[in-house]
N, C-alpha and C positions, 0 to 999 in steps of 0.2 A: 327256270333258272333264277334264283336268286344273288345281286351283286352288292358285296360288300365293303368297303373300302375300311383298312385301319389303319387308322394315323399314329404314329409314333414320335417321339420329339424332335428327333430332325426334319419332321414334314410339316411339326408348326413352325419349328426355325424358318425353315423355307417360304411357306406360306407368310410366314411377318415380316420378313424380308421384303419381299413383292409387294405387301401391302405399304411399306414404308416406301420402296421405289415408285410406286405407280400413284397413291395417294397423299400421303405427306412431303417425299424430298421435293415434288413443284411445287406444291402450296407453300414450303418455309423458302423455296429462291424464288419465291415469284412477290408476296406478300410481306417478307419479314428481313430477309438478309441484308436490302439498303442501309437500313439501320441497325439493324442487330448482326452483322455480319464481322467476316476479317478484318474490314475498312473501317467501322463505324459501329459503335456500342453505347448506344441511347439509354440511358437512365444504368448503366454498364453493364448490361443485357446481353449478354453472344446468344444468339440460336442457329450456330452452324457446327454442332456439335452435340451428341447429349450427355457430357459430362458438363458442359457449361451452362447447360438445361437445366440440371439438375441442380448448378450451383447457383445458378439466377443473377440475379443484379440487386439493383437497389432494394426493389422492394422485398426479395428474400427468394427462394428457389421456385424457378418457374411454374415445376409442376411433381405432382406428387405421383409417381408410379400407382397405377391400379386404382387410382380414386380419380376422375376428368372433375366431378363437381369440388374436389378442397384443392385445383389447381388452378394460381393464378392466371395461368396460360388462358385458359377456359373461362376462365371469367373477362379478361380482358377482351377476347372475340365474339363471346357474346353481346359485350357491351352493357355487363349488368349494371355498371356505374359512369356517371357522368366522367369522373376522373380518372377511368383509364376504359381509354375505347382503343383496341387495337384490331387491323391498322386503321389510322387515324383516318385516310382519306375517303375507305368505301367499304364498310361491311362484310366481310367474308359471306358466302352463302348458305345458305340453311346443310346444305351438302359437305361443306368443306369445314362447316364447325363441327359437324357429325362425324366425320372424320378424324380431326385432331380428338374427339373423344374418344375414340374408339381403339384409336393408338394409343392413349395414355391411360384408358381403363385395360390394354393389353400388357402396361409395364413400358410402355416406350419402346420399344425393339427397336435398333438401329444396326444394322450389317458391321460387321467388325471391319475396320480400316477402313472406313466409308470416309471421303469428306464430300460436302456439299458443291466443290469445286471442279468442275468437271474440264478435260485436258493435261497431259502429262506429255512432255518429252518419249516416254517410253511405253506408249501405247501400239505404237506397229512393233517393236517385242514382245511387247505381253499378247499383241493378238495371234504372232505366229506359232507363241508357244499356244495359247489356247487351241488353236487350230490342229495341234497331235491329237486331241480328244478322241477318243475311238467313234463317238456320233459320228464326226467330221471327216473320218477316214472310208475310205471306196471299201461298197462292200465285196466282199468276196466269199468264194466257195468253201466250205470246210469239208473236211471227212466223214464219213456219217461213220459211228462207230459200229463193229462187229457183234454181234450177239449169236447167242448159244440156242435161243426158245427164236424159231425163224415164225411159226405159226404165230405166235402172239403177239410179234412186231410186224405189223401190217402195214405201217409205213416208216420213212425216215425220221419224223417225232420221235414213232415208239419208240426206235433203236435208242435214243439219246434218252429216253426216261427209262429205257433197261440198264441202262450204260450206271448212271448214277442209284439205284434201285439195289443193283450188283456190287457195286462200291461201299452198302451201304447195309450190307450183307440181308436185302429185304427183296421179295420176289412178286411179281405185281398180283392183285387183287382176280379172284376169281371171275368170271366171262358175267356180264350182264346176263338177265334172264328177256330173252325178245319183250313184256311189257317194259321193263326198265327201259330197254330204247327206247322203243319208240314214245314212254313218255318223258325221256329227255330228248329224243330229236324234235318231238313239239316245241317242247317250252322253251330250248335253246334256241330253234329257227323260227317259231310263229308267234313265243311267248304265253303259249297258253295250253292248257293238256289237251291229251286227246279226247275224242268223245267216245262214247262204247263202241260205238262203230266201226269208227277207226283204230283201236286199239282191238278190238275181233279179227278186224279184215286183216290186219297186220302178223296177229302171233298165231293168223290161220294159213298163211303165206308160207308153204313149206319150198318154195324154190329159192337155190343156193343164192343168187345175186337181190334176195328180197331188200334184205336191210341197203342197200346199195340203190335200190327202183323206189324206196320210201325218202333216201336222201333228195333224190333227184324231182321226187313227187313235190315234196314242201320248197325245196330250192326255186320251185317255178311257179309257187303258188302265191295267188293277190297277197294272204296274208303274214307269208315272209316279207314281202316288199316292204308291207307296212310298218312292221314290228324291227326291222331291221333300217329302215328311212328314219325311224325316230331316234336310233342311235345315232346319224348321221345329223340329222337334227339340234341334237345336243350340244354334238362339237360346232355347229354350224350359229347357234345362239340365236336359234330363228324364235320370231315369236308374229305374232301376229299386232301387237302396239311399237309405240316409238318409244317407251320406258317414259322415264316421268316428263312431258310438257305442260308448263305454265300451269299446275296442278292438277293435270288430269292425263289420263292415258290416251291419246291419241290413235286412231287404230288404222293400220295400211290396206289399202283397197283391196291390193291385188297381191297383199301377203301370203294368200294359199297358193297361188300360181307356182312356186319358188318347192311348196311342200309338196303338191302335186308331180311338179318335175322330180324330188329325188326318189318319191313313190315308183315312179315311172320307170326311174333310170334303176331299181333294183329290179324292177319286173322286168323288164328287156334284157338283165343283162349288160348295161353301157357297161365298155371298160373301164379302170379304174381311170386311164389315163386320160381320157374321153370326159368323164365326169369331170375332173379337176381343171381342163382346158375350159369347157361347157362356164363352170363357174366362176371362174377370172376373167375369160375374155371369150363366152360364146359367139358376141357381135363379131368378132375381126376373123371368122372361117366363113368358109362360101356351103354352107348349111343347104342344102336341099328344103325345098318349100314342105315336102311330109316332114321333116326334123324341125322345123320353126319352135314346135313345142321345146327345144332344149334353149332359148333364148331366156326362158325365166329360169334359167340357174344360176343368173346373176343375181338372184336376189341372195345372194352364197353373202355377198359383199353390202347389199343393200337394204335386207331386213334386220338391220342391227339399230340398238340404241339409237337418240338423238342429241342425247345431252343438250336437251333447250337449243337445239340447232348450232351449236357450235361445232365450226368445219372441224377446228384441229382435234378434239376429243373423237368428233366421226369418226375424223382418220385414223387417228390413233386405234380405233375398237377395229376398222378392217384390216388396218398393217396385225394386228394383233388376232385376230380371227386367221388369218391367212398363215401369219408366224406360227399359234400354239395347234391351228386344227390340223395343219397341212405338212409341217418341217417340225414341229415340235420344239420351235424357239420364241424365248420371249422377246421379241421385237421394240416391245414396248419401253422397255428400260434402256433402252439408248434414244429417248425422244430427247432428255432434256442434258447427257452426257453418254461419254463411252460405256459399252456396257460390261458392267463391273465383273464379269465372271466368262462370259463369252466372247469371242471374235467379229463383235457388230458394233462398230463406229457410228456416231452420231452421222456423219456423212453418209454413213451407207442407210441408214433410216429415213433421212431427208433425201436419199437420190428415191428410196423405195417410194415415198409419201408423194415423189412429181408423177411416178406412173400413175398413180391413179389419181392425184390431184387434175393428171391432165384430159381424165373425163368426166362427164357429166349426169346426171339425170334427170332425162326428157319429163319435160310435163307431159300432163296424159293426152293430151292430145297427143303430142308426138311420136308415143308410143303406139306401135304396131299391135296388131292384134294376134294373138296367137294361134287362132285357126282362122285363117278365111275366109272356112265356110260359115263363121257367123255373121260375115262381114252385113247382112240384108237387116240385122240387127242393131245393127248401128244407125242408122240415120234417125228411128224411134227413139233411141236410148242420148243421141245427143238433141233431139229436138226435147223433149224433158228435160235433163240437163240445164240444159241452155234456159231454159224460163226459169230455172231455180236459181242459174250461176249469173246471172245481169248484170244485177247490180250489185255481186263480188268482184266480178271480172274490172265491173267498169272502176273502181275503187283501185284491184287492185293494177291498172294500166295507167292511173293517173300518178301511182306513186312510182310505177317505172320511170315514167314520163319526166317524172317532175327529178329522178336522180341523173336521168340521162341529159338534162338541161343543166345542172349545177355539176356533172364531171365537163362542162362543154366552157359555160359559162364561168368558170373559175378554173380554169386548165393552169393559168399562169400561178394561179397559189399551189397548187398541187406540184406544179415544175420546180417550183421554188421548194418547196418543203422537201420535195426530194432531195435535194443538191446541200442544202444545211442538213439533212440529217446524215449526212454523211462528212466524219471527221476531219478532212480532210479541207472540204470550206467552209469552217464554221470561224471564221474572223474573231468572234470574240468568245469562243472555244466551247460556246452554250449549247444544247443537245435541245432542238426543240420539240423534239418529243415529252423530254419531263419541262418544259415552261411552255410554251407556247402552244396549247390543244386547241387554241380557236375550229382552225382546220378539222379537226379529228375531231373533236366534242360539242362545238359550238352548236346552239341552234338550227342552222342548215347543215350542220356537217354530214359526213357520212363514213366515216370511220375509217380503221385502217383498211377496211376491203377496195371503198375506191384509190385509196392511195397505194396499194398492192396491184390491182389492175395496171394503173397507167405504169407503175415499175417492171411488172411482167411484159407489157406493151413494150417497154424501151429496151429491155434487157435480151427479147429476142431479135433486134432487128440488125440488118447488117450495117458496116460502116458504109458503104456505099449507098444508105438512102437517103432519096432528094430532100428530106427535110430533116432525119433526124441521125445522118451520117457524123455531120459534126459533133452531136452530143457523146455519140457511142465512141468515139474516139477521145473524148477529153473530158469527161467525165471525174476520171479516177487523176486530172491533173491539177496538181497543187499551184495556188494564187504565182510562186517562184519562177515555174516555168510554164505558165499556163502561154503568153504571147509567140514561146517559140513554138509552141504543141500547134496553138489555133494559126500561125503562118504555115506551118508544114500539112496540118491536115484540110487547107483552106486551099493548100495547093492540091493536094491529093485527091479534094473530091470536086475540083475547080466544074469539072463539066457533068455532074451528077445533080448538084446546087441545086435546089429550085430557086425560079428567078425571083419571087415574093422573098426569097428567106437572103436569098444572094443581095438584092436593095435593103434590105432591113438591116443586112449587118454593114452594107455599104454606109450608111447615114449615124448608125452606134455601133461603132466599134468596142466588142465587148473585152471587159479588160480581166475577166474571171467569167468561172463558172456560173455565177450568180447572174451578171448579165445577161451571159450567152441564153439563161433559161426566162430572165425577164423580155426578151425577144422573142423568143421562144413562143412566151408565153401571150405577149402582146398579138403576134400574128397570127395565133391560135382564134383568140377571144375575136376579135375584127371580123375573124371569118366566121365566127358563129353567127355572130350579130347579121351580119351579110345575106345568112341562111345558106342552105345546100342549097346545089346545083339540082336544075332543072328536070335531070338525068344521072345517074352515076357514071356513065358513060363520059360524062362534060363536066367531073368535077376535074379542079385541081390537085394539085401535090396537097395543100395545107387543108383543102374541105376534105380528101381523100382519110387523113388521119383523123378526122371530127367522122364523119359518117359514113365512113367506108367496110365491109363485114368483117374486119379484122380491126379496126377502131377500139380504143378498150372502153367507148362509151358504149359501144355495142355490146349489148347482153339478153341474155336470156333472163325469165322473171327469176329463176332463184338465182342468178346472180345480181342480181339488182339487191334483190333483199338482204344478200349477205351483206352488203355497203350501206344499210341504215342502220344510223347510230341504233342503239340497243335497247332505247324505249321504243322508239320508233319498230324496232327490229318483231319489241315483242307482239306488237299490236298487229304487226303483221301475222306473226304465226298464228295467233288466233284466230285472223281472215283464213287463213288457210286452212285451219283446223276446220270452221265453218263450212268448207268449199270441201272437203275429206270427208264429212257427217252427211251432207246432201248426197254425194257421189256413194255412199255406203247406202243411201236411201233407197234409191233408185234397185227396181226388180232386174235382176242378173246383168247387172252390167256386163256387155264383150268383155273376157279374158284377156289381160294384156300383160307381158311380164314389165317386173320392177329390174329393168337394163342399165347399162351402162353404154354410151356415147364418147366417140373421142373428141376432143375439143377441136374446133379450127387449129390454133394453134397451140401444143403444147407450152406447159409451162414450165421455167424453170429453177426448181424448186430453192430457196434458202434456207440455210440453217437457222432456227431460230434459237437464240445464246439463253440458254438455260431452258429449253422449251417456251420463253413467253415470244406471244405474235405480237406484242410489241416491238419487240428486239431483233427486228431481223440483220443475218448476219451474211456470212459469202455465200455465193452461187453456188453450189455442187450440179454435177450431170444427175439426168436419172440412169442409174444404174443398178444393180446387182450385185450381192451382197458375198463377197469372199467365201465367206462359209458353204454357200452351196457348190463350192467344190470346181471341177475344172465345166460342169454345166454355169457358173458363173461367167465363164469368157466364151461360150461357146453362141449363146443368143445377144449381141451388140445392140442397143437401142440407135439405129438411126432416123428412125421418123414412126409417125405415131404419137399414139400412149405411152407405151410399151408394155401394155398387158398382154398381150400375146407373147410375148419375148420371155416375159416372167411365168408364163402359165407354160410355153415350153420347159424352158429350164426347172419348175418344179417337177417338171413331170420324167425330164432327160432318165436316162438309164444311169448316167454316171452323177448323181445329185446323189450324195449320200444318204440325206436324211428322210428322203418321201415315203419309201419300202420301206423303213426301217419303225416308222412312222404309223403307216397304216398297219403292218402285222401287228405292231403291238396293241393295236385299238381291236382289230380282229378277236387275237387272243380275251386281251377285258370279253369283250362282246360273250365272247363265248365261254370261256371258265371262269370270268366275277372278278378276277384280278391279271392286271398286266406283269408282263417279263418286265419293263420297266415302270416303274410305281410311279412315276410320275409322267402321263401321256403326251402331259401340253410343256414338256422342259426335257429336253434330250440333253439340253447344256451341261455344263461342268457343276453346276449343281442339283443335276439330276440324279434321282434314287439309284443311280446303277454303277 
């Protein structure tokens, strides 16, 4: 079988579309809108439009459609001159100037009625109506049409291709001759012709149910699995590296493990619904010890890109892998606003990104093995290991070490930066985020990831606890009424107090927020200095919050890593990449899959305002996404990840889009073109 795809012009509209949502509208609100935007037009420059692109500013139009090299755009990001480096503070990367190229050697595309400004008054209208979409509507049963030729409609298809055939006043095509089968049942289910053999043994087959016992023969055969895994492959963007790191391809240990599982799972048989639970949340079923092998179909989410290690791009590629492979939505275009053509809210993007934000992936050590019986393998395969990994290991425990002493030893700058970046006590109305990066940038710093930690720490805990009960309650209280807030909540949580934090506020009486977290912060540091308790057993309320396993000094190594500033961050991946190269060295390492972990505590998630993780904005729940229909209210996340919750509901009966979804990838599969032309966009701008 040969599959062919033809593109016609509204599938490169579409296609440019995407590429300007997903590629260029973050890169122009991330880099360029401060000053070239609604508010502010530098040298009288807009680029939140592209007719003002077009019309440029001082120095004359920004950029020439279909030529990236005679646009100033293009030169100014490249930095070919001293006198105009854009933007001014930090280089775009080799990626993101490839990009703007590519976009203005395509003519600049930009979606009609787009602005760069994302939020409207009139968004939950536009989603309801979006939501009559026939995608998003339950499916149901139709009539199968009547026909006249009952022999040559041998199922409910034919009937509907008689139906239109008849209409069309054309009568179908003469019966195959038995080689024609079976050398399409080959090349359709195994990919490859028959051999003499088996095209003999087949058109010598003179009993009535042959072609019917040759269906069933390849359906159960190793080499449909395989030939058939690799379509499932394709949607699943498996590869065996981590796409480009720090100039090289990076390669994953245990990426076959993941390829091996959907081999498997077309050989056996899994159901479909099985397979899709398997791949979003096989950890959270109680799996039988002969079923362990279905634990690496988490690599469904895991063996994707790494974009130089950056979390939100990860994320972004599995909300997206999950959206276009699974429900045939692009998830991705509501990362940084509502999404412009279908019924998916930024919120509902950032509730999706906490379920799976809220797990993890186990170092290999603490990944399980996938058969036990090799287990007699493993203590040769880590004593090797271990003489190679020494003195990675020890490098890399020094730099945990040393981040889990400056989130301890500086808790009070961290409390404080929290409390000023939020508008509400900023006194003299300054955002320290754009002035003040000591914290974030400086020399020791360690980026927004430690200062996201201790926010995620505080934002889960209740108002009743002994030390940070007060804060969760007054927080969100303005300098005006902050005295009556901290008498009523100082009564409130009078016998919760711990007695350290209860004398601390007895002696400073805090008269703002700022205080409250300079106390905070002081009782924090004392007790560091002090060291932990002897025992965990025998700590305090205040050591309890420094060293206790829900601490957000408390980490695991790739969380550590994400919190080093970003030279520091890179030098790391390269230790790692080193500590990946030995592990690939080593003869048959145990099979272990590439899984997924739910965290101690969930997190929960924020909106980040225009997609940048600088800018983080309101809490949302993790939830579920309206469009998946009344299977959205049917699985409630109350504890967990809630990857199970989501791998039900994808899979529910009344989810519109999943059936609707795979038949069509079925159909490609097997005729070279789908009923709907575009597999991975069921949305409102889909081919149908």
């Amino acid at each position: 079988m040969v599959s062919t795809s033809m593109y016609g012009a509204e599938d490169v509209e579409r296609s440019n579309d995407e590429f300007f949502e997903v590629q260029i509208r973050p890169l122009l609100v991330e880099h360029c809108l401060e000053c070239h935007g609604r508010d502010s037009q530098e040298s009288g420059l807009r680029l939140d439009s592209r007719q003002s692109i077009l019309t440029g500013g001082d120095r004359g139009p920004a950029i020439v459609p279909q030529d990236a090299d005679a646009s100033l755009l293009i030169h100014a990001v490249r930095q070919d001159s001293d006198d105009l480096q854009m933007p001014p503070s930090q280089k775009l990367s080799v990626e993101q100037i490839e990009s703007l190229r590519n976009w203005v050697n395509l003519g600049a595309p930009w979606p009609a009625d787009i602005s760069l400004f994302a939020g409207s008054d009139a968004t939950a209208p536009r989603a309801n109506a979006q939501l009559q979409h026939w995608a998003y509507q339950p499916v149901r049963p139709v009539d199968v049409p009547t026909v006249s030729d009952t022999v040559w409609s041998a199922n409910p298809i034919d009937c509907f291709i008689w139906q239109q055939l008849s209409a069309k006043g054309l009568a179908p095509s003469a019966e195959a001759s038995p080689s024609q089968l079976c050398r399409r049942l080959y090349l359709d289910l195994c990919g490859l012709p028959p051999t003499y053999e088996q095209l003999t043994s087949f058109t010598q087959d003179t009993r009535p149910d042959a072609y019917a016992r040759l269906v069933e023969q390849l359906l159960a055969s190793r080499e449909y699995a395989e030939h058939w895994a690799r379509h499932w492959l394709d949607v699943a963007r498996y590869a065996d590296t981590k796409g480009y790191l720090d100039g090289g391809q990076t390669r994953y240990a245990f990426a076959y493990t993941y390829r091996d599982y959907v081999i498997r799972a077309f050989e056996e048989d899994l159901p479909y619904a099985a397979f899709v639970r398997d791949q979003i949340a096989a950890d959270q079923y109680d799996l039988p010890a002969s079923q362990r092998w279905r634990w690496a179909a988490m690599g469904f989410l895991t063996t994707g890109r790494r974009f130089n290690d950056d979390p939100y791009d990860t994320m972004d590629d599995r909300l997206d892998v999950i959206g276009r492979g699974l429900l045939g939505i692009t998830i991705g275009c509501a990362r940084c606003h509502d999404h412009k053509y279908d019924p998916l809210t930024t919120a509902e993007y950032y509730g999706l990104s906490g379920i799976l934000g809220s797990s993890y992936e186990p170092e290999q050590p603490e990944l399980p093995l996938l058969d036990p019986a090799n287990s007699h393998l493993e203590p040769e395969y880590a004593k090797q290991l271990g003489e190679r990994l020494h003195d990675f290991k020890a490098e890399f425990q020094r730099l945990h070490d040393s981040i889990q002493h400056e989130m301890r030893a500086y808790a009070k700058d961290y409390l404080t930066y929290l409390i000023r970046s939020n508008p509400i006590h900023r006194p003299d109305g300054v955002n320290p985020i754009k002035t003040d990066r000591t914290l974030l940038r400086g020399p020791t710093a360690y980026g927004f990831g430690a200062l996201a930690r201790w926010e995620r720490y505080l934002d889960g805990l209740p108002k009743q606890h002994p030390v940070f009960g007060l804060w969760v309650q007054l927080r969100n209280e303005g300098p005006d009424k902050f005295a009556e807030a901290y008498a009523r909540a100082c009564g409130n949580n009078s016998a919760s107090i711990a007695d350290q934090l209860r004398q601390a506020l007895a002696s400073s009486p805090p008269a703002n927020m700022l205080d409250l977290a300079a106390v905070y912060g002081d009782l924090l540091e004392t007790a560091y200095a002090s060291g932990d308790a002897t025992s965990p057993s025998n700590r305090d309320a205040i050591q309890q919050v420094l060293f206790g396993d829900d601490s957000p000094t408390h980490m695991t190594l790739d969380e550590a890593i994400d919190c080093y500033h970003l030279d520091e961050h890179v030098a790391l991946r390269r230790l790692r990449s080193k500590i990946e190269e030995v592990t690939l060295e080593q003869t048959a390492p145990p099979a272990r899959p590439m899984m997924m972990l739910d965290r101690e505590r969930p997190v929960e998630p924020r909106v980040l305002i225009r997609g940048q993780a600088q800018r983080p904005g309101r809490t949302v729940p993790r939830t579920l996404p309206a469009l998946l229909g009344a299977a959205a209210t049917q699985f409630p996340i109350h504890a967990g990840s809630g990857r199970k919750e989501l791998a039900e509901a994808i899979v529910a009966p009344n989810n519109p889009l999943t059936r609707r979804v795979l038949v069509n990838r079925i159909w490609q599969w097997h005729f070279g073109q789908p009923l709907v032309g575009t597999p991975g966009d069921f949305g409102l701008r889909s081919d149908a």
